[in-house]
N, C-alpha and C positions, 0 to 999 in steps of 0.2 A: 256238660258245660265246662269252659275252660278257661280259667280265670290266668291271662298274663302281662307282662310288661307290655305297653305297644310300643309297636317299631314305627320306622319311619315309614314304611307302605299303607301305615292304618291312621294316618292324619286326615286326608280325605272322607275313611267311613266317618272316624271321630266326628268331623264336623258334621256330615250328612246325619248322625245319628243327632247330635245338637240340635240340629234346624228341624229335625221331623219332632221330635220327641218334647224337648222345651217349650215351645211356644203353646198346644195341648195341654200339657200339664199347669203351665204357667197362668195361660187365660183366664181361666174361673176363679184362679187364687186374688190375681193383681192388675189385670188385664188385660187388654189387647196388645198395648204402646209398649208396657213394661214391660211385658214377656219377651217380645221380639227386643227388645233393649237386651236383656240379659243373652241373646244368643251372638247379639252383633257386639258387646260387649265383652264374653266370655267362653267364643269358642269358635273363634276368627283362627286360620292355618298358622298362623304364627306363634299366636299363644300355644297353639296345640304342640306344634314342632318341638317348643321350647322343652314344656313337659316330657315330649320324650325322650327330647335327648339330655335334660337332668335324670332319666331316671324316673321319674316321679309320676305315672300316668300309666294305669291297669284298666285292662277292658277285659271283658267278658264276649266270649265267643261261645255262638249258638252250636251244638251239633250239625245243621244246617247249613252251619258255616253265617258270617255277619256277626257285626259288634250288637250285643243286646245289652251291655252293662259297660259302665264309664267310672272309676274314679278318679281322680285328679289329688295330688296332695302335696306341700310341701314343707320344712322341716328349718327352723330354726330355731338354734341351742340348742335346749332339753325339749322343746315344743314340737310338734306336728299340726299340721291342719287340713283338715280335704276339704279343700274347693270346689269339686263335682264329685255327685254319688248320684247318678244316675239309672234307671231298669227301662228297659222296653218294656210299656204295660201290659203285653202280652208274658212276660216272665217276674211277673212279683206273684208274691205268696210263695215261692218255692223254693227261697233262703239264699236266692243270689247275693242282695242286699247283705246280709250278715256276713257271704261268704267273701265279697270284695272288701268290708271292714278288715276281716280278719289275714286277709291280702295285704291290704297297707299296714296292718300293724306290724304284721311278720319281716316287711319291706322296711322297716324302720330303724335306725340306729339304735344301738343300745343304751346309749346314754338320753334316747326321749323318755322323759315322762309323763307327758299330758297329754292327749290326741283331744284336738279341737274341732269341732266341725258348728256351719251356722245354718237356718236356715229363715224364712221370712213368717214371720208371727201369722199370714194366713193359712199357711202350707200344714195345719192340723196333724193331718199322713204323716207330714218326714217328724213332726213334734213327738208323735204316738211310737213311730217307727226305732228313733232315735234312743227316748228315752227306755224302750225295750233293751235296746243296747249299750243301755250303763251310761246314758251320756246325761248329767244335771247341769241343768238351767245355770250358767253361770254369770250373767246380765242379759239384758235388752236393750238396744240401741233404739230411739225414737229416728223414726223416719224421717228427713227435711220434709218431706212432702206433707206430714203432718197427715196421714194415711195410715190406722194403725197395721193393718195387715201386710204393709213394708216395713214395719217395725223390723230388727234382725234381733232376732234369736241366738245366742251363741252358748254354747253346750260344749261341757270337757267331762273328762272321763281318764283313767289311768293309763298312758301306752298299753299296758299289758292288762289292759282289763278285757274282756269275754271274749276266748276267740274260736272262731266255726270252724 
């Protein structure tokens, strides 16, 4: 597996991985509506382009070749935050997730000290996953919708805290 910066040729998988992968995961957590919300909202070719040409956007390539891992991050002042941490659920359990964290941390200026990341008070998985990876609960946002399971989660942890 081979964790890199993406270029501008891998905008297209990025999203194709987005639309297959997101809406699956999503469904049982939030919904149907939602889910597809979060892919038409968060992994449209522009946003994606954007991220790569900051810099700021690591995928993960299968031996096989194809994106099986997504993170997305971006970095203001002392702060970081990843916006997508996504796996092919064919490739979790075998420390991809850990090792794209440890990807963005190393990709990060020296002067961050906090990496951020959030996720939706349904999504259990990324709660359990997350907090394995040093990241504590640091509020909860209530959802407009008044739906706790869009509650948002948000979780920080040291730039330089555990890396794979």
């Amino acid at each position: 597996m081979v964790i890199r910066p993406a270029r501008v040729e891998d905008v297209d998988a990025v999203c194709a991985f987005g639309a297959a992968h997101v809406p699956p995961h999503y469904t049982p957590l939030i919904g149907a509506e939602a889910a597809r919300q979060q892919v038409t909202a968060w992994w449209r070719p522009e946003q994606i382009r954007a991220a790569v040409a900051a810099g700021r956007l690591l995928v993960a390539d299968a031996p096989s070749g194809g994106v099986v891992g997504v993170a997305q991050y971006a970095v203001d002042a002392s702060e970081a935050e990843i916006y997508k941490l996504y796996l092919d659920p064919g490739f979790r359990e075998h420390g991809l997730g850990p090792r794209l964290i440890a990807a963005v941390t190393r990709s990060l200026p020296a002067d961050v000290t906090r990496l951020c990341i959030e996720h939706f008070a349904g999504n259990a998985r990324a709660g359990a996953f997350y907090e394995r990876e040093g990241f504590a609960v640091e509020r909860v946002e209530p959802s407009a919708t008044g739906r706790s399971e869009l509650d948002v989660v948000w979780r920080v942890r040291p730039a330089a805290g555990p890396r794979a």
